[in-house]
Structure formats: structure tokens, C-alpha cells
C-alpha positions in Angstrom: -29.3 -0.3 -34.0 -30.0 -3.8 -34.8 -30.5 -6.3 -31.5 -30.9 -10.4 -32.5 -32.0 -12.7 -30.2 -30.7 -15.8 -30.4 -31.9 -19.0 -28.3 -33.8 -22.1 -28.3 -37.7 -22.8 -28.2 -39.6 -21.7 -25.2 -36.8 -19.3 -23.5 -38.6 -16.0 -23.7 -36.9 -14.6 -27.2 -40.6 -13.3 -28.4 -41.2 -12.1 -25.0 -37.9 -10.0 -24.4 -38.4 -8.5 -27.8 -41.5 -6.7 -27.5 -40.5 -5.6 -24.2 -37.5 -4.3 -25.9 -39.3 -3.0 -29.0 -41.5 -1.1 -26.8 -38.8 0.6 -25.1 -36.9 1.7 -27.3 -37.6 4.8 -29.7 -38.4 4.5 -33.5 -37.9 0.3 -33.1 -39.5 -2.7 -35.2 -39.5 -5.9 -34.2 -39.3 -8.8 -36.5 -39.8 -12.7 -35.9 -38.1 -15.0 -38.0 -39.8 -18.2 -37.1 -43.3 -15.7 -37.8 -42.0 -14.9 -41.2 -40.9 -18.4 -42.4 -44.1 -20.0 -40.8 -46.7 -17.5 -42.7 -44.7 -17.6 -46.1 -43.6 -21.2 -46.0 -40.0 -20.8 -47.6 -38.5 -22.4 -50.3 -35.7 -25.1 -49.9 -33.3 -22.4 -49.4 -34.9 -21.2 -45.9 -31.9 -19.0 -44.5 -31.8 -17.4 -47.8 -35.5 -17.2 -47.7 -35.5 -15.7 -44.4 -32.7 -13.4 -44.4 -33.9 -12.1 -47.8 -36.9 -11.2 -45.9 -35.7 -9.5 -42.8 -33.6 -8.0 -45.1 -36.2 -6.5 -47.0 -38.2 -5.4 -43.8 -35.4 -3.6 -42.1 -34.9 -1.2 -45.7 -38.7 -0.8 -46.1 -39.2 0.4 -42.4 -35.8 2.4 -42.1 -37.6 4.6 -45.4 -40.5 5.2 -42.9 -38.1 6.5 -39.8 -37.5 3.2 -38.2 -34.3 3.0 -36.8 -34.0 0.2 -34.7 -34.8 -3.6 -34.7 -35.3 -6.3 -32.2 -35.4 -9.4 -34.6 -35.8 -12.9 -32.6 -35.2 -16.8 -34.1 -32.9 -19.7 -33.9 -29.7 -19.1 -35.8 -27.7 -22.9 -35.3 -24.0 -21.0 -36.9 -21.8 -18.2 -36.7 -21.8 -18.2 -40.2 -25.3 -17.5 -40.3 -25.7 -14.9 -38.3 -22.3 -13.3 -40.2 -24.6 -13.7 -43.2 -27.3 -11.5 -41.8 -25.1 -8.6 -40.3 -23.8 -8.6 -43.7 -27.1 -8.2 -45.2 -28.6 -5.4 -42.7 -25.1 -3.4 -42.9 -25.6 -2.1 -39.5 -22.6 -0.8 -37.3 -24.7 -0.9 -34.0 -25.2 -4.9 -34.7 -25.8 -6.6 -31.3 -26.4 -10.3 -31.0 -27.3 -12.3 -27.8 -27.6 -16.0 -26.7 -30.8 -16.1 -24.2 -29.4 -18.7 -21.6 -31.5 -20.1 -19.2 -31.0 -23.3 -16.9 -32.8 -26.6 -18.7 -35.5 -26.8 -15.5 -36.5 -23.1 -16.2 -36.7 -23.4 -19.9 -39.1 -26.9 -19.5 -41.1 -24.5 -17.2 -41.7 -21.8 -20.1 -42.7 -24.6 -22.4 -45.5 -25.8 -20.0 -46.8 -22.7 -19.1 -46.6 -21.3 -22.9 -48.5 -24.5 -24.1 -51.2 -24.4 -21.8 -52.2 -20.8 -23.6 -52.0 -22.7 -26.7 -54.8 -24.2 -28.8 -52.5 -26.8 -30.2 -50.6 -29.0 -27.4 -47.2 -29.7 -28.7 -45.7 -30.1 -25.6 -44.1 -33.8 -26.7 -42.9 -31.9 -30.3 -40.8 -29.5 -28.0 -39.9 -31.6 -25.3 -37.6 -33.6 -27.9 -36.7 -30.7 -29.5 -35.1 -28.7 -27.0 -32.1 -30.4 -26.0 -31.0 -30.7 -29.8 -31.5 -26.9 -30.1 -29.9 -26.2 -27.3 -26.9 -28.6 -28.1 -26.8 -26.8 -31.6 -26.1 -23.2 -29.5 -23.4 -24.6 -27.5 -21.2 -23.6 -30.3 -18.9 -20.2 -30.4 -19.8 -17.2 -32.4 -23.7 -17.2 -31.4 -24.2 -13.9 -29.6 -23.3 -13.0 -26.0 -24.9 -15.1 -23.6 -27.2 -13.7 -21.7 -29.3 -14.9 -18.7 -33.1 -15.0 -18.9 -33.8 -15.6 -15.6 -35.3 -12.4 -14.4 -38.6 -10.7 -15.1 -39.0 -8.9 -18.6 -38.3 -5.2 -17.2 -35.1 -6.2 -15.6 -33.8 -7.9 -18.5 -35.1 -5.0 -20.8 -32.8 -2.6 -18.7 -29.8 -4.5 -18.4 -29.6 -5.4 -22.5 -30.0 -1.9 -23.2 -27.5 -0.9 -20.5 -25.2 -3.6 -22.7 -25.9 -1.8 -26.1 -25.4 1.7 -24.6 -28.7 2.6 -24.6 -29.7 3.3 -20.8 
């Protein structure tokens, strides 16, 4: 089983997936905006990246993973068609974190004060164009962030059949 999340900056998608990794058996997790920031990529970065993940998901199914949590941006429905054709995976779940605009400013000033480098104004502007950019169809099934990390943990697994 495969779960993407899918959202803007600051709305909990590195959060909710190692709460989800932990609870689930045999399960990898996988951060895009990790793997393009430690390997910078070349002009091609959704090639780069989905190469990548692709990669990772094959190397760690050979050593009994079975499931992934895998957690970035993805602005098109053609780019996340292009990584569920990459990772071949029947049980291919995708969601849209939603979260109201208030809450999600909230996550960005509480993240940044455990931060050693303040970019609270970098964000700030960035948001809204990120989350304009997910307004279209095709992104994953929204789904509210609102509650605490074990709630949400148990209803996305209830959604993938997995309670």
C-alpha cells in the first residue's frame, strides 16, 4: 500500500506521516521535499524526484517493506498520475491535507519557532500561492487536518481499509 500526502507548507504532511508510518506494519516513509533538498536535483526536478522515490520504494520492498507514507507538494494531477505509474501499486491512496488558512498560519509559527533559521516571511508569501496551486481537481481526497495526530492516523487508515 502506497499513501501520498499531498498539501501545502506548514499543514502537518511530515507530521501525519510518521504517525502513519509508525502505525502501520512493515511501512517506510519517504519525504520528497527531504530528498530533493539533500540531493539538489537537476533541472528536471519531478523527474529527479520521482526517479528517486521510485528507486526507494523497489530497494525497501526487496527488504520486506510493504507499505509507504511518502509526503510533498504535487501542484497537478498529471504529476501525481506520473508517480502511481512509476510505483505500480494497486493499493495507491492519495490525500489533500486541508486545513482552514488561520490554522495553517498557526502551524507555520509554531514550526518556526523550533527552527534555527526563521523563515517565517519566505512562507508567509508562499502559502497562499501553494495553496491556490491545490485548488485544482485530481490532487488526492481532501482530507481535514484539524484534529490531533492519533485521530487523524485512525480515520486515514479507516479510509484505506486498514483499521
Amino acid at each position: 500500500m502506497i499513501i501520498v500526502l499531498n498539501g501545502p507548507l506548514g499543514i502537518g504532511k511530515s507530521t501525519l506521516a510518521g504517525a502513519l508510518t509508525e502505525s502501520i506494519d512493515a511501512c517506510a516513509m519517504v519525504s520528497g521535499d527531504h530528498l530533493v533538498a539533500v540531493n539538489p536535483p537537476p533541472k528536471t526536478e519531478l523527474e529527479y524526484l520521482h526517479s528517486t522515490i521510485e528507486l526507494l520504494v523497489h530497494h525497501h520492498r526487496r527488504f520486506g517493506y510493504r507499505n509507504f507514507v511518502i509526503e510533498r507538494m504535487w501542484r497537478t494531477e498529471w504529476e501525481l498520475a506520473d508517480l502511481k505509474r512509476r510505483l505500480d501499486d494497486a493499493k495507491f491512496h492519495c490525500f489533500l491535507l486541508t486545513l482552514p488558512i488561520e490554522e495553517n498560519l498557526r502551524r507555520i509559527e509554531r514550526r518556526q519557532a523550533a527552527c534555527a533559521i526563521d523563515e517565517r516571511e519566505f512562507e508567509r508569501l508562499t502559502l497562499p500561492q501553494e495553496r491556490q496551486a491545490l485548488e485544482g481537481p485530481g490532487l488526492g481526497t481532501p482530507f481535514d487536518v484539524s484534529a490531533q495526530p492519533a485521530d487523524l492516523v485512525l480515520r486515514m487508515l479507516a479510509l484505506v481499509g486498514q483499521s
